[in-house]
C-alpha positions as CSV (number, residue, x, y, z in Angstrom):
1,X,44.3,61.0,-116.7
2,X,45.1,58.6,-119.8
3,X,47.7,55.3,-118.9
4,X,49.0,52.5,-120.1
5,X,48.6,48.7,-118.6
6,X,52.2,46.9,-119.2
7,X,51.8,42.9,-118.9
8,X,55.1,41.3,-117.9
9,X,54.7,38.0,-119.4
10,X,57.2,35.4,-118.8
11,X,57.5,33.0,-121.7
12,X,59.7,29.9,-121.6
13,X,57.8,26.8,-124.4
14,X,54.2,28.0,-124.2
15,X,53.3,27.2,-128.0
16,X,50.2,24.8,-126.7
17,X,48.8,28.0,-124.7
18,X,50.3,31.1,-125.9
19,X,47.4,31.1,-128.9
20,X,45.0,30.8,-126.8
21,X,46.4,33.7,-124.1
22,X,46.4,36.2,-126.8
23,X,43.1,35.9,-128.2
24,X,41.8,36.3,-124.8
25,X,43.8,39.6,-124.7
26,X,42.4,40.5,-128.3
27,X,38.8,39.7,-127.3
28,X,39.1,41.4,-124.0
29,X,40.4,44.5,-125.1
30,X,39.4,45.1,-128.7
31,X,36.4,47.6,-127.6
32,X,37.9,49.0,-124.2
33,X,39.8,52.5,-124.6
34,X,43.4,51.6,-122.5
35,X,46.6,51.6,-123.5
36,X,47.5,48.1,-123.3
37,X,51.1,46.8,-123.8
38,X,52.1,43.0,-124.1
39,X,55.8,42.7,-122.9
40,X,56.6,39.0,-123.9
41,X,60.3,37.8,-122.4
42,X,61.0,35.1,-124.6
43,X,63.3,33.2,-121.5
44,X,64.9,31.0,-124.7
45,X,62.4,28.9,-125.7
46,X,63.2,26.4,-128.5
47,X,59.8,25.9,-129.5
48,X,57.1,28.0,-131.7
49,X,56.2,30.8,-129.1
50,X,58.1,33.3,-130.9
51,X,56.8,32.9,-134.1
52,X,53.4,32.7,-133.1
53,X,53.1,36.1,-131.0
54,X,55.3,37.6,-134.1
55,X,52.4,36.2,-136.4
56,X,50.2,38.1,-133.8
57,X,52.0,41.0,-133.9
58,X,51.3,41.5,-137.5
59,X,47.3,40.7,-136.9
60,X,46.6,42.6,-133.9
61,X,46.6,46.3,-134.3
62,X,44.4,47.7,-130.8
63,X,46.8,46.3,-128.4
64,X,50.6,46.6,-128.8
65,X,52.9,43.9,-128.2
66,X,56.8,43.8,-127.9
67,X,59.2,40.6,-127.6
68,X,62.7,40.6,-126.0
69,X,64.1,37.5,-126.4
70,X,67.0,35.9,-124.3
71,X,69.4,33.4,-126.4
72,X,69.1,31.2,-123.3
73,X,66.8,30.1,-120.6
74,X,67.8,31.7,-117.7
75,X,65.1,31.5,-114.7
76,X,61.8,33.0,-114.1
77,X,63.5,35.6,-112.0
78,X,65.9,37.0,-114.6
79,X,62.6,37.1,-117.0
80,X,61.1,39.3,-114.8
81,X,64.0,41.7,-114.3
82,X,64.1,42.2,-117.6
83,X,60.8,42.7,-118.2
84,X,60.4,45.2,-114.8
85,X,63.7,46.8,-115.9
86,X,62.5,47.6,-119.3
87,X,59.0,48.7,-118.3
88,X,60.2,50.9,-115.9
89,X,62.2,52.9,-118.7
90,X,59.0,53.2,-121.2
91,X,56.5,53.8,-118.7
92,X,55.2,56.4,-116.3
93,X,54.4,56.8,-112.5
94,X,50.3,56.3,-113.2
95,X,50.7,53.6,-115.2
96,X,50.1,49.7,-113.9
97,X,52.1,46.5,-114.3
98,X,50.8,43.3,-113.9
99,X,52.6,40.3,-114.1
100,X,51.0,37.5,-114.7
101,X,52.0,33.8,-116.4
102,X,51.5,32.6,-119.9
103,X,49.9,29.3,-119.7
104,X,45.8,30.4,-119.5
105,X,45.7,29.6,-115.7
106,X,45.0,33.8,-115.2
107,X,42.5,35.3,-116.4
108,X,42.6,38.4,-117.6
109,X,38.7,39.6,-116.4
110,X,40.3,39.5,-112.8
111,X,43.8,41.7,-113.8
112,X,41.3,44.4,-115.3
113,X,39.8,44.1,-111.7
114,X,43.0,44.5,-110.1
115,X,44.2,47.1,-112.4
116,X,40.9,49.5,-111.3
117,X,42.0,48.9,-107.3
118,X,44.9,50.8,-108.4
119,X,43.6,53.2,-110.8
120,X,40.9,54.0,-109.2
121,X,41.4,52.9,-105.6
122,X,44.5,54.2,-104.7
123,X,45.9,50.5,-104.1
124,X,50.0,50.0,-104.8
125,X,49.9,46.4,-105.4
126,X,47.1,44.0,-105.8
127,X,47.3,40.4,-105.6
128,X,45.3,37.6,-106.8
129,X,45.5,35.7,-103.6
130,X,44.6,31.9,-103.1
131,X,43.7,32.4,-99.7
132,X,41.1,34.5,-100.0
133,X,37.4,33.2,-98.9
134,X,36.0,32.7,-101.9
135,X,39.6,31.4,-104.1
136,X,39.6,28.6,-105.9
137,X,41.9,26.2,-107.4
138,X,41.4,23.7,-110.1
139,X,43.9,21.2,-111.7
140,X,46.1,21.2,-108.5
141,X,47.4,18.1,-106.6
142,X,46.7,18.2,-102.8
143,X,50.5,18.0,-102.9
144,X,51.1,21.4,-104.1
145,X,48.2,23.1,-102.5
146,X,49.7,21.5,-99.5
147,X,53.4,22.9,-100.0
148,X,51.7,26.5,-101.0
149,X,49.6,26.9,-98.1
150,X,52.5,26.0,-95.6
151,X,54.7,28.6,-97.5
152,X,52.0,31.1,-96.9
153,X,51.8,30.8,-93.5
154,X,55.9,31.2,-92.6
155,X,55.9,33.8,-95.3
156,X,53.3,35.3,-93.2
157,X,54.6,34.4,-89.9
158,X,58.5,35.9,-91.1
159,X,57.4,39.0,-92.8
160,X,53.8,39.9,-91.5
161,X,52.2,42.3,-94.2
162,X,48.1,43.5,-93.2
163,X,46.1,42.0,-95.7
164,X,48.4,39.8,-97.2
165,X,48.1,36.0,-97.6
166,X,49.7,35.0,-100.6
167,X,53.1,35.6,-100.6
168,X,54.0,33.5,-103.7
169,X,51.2,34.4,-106.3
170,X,52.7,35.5,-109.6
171,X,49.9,37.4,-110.4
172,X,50.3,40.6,-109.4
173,X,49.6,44.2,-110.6
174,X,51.7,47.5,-109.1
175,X,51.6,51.1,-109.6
176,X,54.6,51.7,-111.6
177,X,55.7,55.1,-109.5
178,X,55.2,53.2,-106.0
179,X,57.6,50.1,-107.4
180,X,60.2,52.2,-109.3
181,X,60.6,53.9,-105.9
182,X,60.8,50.9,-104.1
183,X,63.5,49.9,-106.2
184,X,65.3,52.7,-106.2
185,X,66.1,52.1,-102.7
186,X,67.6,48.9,-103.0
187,X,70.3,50.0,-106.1
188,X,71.1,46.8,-107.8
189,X,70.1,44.2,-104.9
190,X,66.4,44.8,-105.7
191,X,66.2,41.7,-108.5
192,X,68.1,38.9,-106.9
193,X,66.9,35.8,-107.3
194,X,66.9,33.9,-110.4
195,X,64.1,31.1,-110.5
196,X,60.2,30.9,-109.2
197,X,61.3,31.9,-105.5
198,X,61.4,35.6,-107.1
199,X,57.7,36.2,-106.5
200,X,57.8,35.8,-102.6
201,X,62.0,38.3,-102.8
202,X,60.0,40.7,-104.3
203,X,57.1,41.2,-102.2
204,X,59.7,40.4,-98.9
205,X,61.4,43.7,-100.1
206,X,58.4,45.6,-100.9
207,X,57.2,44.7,-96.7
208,X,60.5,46.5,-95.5
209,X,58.4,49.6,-96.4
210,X,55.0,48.4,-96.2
211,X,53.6,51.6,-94.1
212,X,54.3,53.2,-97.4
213,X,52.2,51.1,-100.1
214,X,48.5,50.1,-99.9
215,X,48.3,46.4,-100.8
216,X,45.1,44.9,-101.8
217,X,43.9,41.0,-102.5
218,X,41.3,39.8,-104.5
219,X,40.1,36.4,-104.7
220,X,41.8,34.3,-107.5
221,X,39.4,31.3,-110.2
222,X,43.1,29.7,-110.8
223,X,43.0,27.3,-113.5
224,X,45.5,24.7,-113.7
225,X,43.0,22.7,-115.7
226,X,42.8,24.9,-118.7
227,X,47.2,24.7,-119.2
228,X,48.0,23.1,-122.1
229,X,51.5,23.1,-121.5
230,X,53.9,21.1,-119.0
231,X,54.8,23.0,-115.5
232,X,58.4,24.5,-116.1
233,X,58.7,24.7,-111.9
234,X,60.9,22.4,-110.4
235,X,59.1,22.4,-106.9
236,X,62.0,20.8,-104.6
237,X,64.3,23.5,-105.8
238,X,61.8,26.1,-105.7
239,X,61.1,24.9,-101.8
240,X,64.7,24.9,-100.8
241,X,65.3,28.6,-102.1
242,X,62.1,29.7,-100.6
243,X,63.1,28.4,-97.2
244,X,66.8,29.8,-98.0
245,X,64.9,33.3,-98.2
246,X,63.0,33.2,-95.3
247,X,66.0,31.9,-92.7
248,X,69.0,33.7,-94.5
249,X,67.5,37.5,-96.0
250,X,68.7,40.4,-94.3
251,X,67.9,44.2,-94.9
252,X,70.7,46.6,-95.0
């Protein structure tokens, strides 16, 4: 059965790495037979990005890529509801979405992995998990590995999902049908947070029906090292609205 792969890719100033990302897409892809579909959301960047996946746009002919472009930065979180909202419309129930980030610390080797534990595996959402035995993390003060790993465990601790250990990995893939379901449920209220605490809301409201979705993890090479580009999280914030989440979210 043919489908297509949507990336969700979050953009906010990634002109040091978006070259890069992109020609690791090209080379990846140039002799494989899948639909594949870069979704950029520009989040308002006042930098090159733009102009240089519109000057791929024009170069690169076996993948497809589309931009949508907010006038403003508004949050990681509103990025990805756009980008979910407007895959959602092109795409089908057998096709994947993976979301992953823009500055070269996925790869894209493992999301073809991922994508086959759907496609072929029957798997609903897969995550590249940093808790898995054989992760690991380069470029990463202790710090953060510190602040992740405690976030894991009261994620796990709050909302207990088998099989899952990393609750706030961006890099994710997801049968389209199984999310647009999910979603469905929830009406509007399915996209509510705004910044990087998004990536643990979304998987806290997928676990309300967890008996319903296989999820899978795979271990995650995640490489800080090879980002060009500054970090655009503000981690206080982002630990104050993940704590906010995990005391104050109630299910209707």
């Amino acid at each position: 059965m043919k489908f297509k792969v949507f990336y969700l890719l979050p953009c906010y100033n990634e002109e040091q790495d978006i070259t890069g990302l992109v020609k690791k897409f090209d080379n990846f892809y140039r002799y494989k037979k899948i639909n594949i579909n870069l979704i950029f959301v520009d989040d308002g960047s006042t930098d090159q990005s733009i102009n240089i996946i519109n000057n791929f746009k024009k170069k690169i002919r076996k993948i497809k890529i589309h931009i949508i472009k907010h006038k403003t930065n508004k949050g990681l979180g509103v990025a990805l509801k756009t980008g979910f909202n407007y895959i959602l419309k092109k795409g089908k129930n057998n096709d994947v979405i993976v979301t992953m980030d823009t500055d070269n610390s996925h790869t894209i080797k493992l999301s073809m992995k991922m994508i086959n534990e759907i496609r072929f595996k029957n798997k609903d959402i897969v995550i590249a998990s940093r808790y898995c035995e054989k992760s690991k993390i380069f470029g990463l003060s202790i710090f953060r590995k510190f602040l992740s790993f405690g976030a894991a465990k009261l994620f796990q601790f709050f909302y207990p999902i088998k099989g899952v250990k990393d609750y706030t990995s961006g890099f994710r893939a997801f049968k389209l049908g199984t999310l647009k379901n999910i979603i469905k449920k929830y009406k509007n209220k399915f996209f509510s947070e705004t910044g990087f605490s998004v990536t643990a809301d979304i998987l806290i409201k997928t676990q309300k029906y967890k008996n319903m979705i296989k999820y899978y993890e795979l271990p995650i090479n995640l490489r800080y090292d090879l980002k060009k580009g500054s970090s655009k999280m503000k981690i206080f914030k982002t630990i104050y609205l993940n704590l906010k989440i995990l005391l104050s979210r109630k299910f209707n």
